[in-house]
C-alpha positions in Angstrom: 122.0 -30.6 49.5 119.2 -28.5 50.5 118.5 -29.1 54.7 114.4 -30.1 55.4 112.6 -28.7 57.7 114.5 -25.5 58.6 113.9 -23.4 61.6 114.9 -20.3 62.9 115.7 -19.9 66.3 115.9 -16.4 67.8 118.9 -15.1 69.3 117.9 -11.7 70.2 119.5 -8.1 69.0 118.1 -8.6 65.3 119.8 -12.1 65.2 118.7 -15.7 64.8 119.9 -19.2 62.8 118.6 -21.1 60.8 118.4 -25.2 62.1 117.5 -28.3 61.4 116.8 -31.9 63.3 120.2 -32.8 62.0 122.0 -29.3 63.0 120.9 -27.6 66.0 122.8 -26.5 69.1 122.5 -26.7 73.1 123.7 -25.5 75.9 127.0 -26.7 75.6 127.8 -23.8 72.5 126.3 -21.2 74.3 128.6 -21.5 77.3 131.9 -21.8 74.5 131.0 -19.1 72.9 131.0 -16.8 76.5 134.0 -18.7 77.1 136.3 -17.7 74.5 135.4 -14.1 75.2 135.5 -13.0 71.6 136.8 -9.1 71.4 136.0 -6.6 68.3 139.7 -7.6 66.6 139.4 -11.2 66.9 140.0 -13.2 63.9 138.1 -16.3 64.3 137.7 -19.7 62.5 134.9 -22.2 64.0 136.0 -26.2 63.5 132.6 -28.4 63.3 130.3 -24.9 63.1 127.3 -26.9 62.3 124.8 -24.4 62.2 127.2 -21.3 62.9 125.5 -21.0 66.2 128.8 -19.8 67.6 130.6 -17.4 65.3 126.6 -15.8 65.1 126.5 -15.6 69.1 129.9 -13.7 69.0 128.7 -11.4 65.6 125.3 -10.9 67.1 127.1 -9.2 70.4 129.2 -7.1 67.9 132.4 -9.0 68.2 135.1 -10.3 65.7 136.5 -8.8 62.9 135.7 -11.6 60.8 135.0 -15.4 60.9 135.0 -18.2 58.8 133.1 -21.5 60.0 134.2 -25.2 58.9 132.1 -27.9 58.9 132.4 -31.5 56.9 128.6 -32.1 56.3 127.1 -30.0 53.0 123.9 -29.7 54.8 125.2 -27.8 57.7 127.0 -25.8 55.1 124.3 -24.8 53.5 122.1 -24.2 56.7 124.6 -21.9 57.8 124.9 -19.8 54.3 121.3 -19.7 54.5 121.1 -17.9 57.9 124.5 -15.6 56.8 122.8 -14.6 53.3 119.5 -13.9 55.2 121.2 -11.6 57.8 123.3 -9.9 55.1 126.5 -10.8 57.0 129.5 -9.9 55.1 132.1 -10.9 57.4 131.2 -14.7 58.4 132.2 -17.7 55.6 131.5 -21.0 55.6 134.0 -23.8 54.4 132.4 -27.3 53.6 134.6 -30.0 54.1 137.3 -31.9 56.2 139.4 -29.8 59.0 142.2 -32.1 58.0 142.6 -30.8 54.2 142.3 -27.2 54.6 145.4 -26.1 53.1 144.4 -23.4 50.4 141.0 -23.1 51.8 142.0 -21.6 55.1 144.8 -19.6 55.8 147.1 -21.1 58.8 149.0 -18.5 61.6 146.3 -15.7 61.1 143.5 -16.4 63.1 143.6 -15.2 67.1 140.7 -16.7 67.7 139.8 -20.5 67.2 136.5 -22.6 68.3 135.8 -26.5 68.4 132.7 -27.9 70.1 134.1 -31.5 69.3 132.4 -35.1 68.7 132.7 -36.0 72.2 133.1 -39.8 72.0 135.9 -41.8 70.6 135.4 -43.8 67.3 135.0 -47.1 69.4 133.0 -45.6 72.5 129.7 -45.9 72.9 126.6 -47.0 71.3 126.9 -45.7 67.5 123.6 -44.0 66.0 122.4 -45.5 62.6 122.1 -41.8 61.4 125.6 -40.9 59.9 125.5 -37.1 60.1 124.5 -37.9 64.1 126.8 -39.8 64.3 129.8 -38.1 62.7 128.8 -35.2 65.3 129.0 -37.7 68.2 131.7 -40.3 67.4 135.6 -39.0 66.5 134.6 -40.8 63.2 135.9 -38.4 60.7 138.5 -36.5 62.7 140.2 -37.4 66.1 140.7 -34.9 69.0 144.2 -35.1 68.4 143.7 -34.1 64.6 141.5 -30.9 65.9 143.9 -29.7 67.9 147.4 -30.1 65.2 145.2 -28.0 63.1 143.6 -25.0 65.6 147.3 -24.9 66.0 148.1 -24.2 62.6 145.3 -21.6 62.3 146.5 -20.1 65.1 149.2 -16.5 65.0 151.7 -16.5 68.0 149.6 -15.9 71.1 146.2 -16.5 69.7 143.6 -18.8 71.1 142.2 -22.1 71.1 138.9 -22.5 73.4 137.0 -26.1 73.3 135.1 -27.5 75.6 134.3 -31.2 76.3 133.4 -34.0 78.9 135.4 -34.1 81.9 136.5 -37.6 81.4 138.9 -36.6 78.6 140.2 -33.0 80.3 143.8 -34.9 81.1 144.1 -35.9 77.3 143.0 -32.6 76.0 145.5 -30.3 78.0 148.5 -33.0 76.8 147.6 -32.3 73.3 147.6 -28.8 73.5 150.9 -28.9 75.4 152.5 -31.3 72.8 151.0 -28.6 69.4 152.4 -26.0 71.4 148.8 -24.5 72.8 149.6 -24.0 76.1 146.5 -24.8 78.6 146.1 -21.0 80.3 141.7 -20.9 81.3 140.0 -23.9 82.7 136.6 -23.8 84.0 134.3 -26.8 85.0 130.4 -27.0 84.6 128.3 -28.6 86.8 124.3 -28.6 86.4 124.1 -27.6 90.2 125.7 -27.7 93.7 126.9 -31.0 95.2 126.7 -33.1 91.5 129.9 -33.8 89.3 130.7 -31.1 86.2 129.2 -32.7 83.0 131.1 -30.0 80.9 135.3 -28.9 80.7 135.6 -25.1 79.2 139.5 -24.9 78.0 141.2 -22.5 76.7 144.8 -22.2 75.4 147.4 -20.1 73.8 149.5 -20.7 70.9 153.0 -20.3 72.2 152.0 -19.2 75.5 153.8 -19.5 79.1 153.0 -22.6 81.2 150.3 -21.3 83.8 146.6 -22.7 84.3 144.3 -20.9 85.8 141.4 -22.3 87.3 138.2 -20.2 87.4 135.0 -21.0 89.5 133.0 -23.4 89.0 129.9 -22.6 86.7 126.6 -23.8 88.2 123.8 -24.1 85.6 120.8 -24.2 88.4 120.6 -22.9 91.9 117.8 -23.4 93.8 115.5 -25.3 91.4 115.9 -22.6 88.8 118.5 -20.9 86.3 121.3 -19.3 88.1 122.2 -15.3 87.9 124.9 -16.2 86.0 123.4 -18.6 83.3 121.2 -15.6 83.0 123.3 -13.5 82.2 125.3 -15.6 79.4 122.0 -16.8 77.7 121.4 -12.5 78.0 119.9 -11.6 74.4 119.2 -15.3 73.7 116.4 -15.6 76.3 115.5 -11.8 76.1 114.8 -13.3 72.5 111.3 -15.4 74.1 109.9 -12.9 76.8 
């Protein structure tokens, strides 16, 4: 399926990807992808990479040693081989199809590095969207939470990493399921769009086999003082550098 009206959206150093209406990303994949903290060595495989905004954030800041991006809907698929071929990336692959049947297609305890910027509502929550491919990247329609994290567990070597984010409302179930596959909850980090208001965004990370210990960092604060803070600054970096 060939995506309509494509656009590419700059992401500084030489980089940018390739979106659509359906496809796009926000703010929400730019903080997981500072998150997780990619190094040079990293292994990484992207569950629901849509575009391939993340694995390209990490790539375009010279990290991972290679990355493969999954993603159900052929038109994000092809989106993000369009952007790969274009930049002549040889170390990023894109899987089409469901993160529940990867056996064969993916290899399972290799990857140090895993990514999920889930469907944030529940098959029965909310109001559903007529739009399918909106919806499936909304509503846990074709995969649960639970499933994402039995499989980021499986992809995962002995001490590698799982890093989501999500709303705040579902933190408590999140952390259980990564206790009960074994992920140990070790990073949490709330986001809140500025002093005095509630987060609207969890940052989590766990490790596959890894001690019990959570550590709580500060809170990130998208605004201060009616504009940007220093820190969002400083993630969005090359991105923003991208439009001056």
């Amino acid at each position: 399926m060939e995506p309509q009206l494509i656009k590419r959206e700059p992401l500084g150093n030489g980089f940018y990807v390739n979106v659509s209406a359906h496809h796009t990303f926000g703010t929400d994949a730019i903080l997981l992808a500072d998150f997780a903290k990619a190094k040079t060595a990293d292994i990484l495989c992207d569950l629901g990479t849509g575009c391939g905004i993340i694995p390209l954030l990490m790539l375009r800041n010279k990290k991972l040693k290679s990355a493969v991006g999954v993603d159900i809907s052929a038109e994000a698929a092809t989106l993000a081989r369009q952007t790969i071929a274009e930049l002549g990336i040889e170390n990023f692959s894109i899987i089409e199809g469901n993160l529940t049947d990867l056996k064969g297609k993916v290899p399972f305890g290799v990857h140090t590095l895993v990514t999920c910027n889930p469907p944030y509502k529940a098959s029965g929550a909310g109001i559903k969207n007529n739009d399918k491919t909106i919806m499936t990247a909304r509503h846990e329609i074709e995969c649960t939470l639970e499933d994402i994290v039995s499989v980021g567990a499986r992809l995962l070597q002995t001490s590698g990493r799982l890093c989501m984010c999500h709303r705040p409302e579902r933190a408590a179930e999140l952390m259980r399921l990564m206790s009960q596959y074994g992920v140990e909850p070790k990073r949490l980090r709330l986001v809140c769009q500025r002093k005095g208001e509630e987060p609207w965004l969890i940052l989590l990370e766990g490790r596959r086999g890894g001690k019990t210990g959570l550590r709580i960092e500060p809170t990130l604060y998208v605004e201060e003082n009616g504009a940007l803070s220093d820190e969002m600054i400083k993630i969005y970096g090359a991105y923003k550098e991208a439009y001056l």
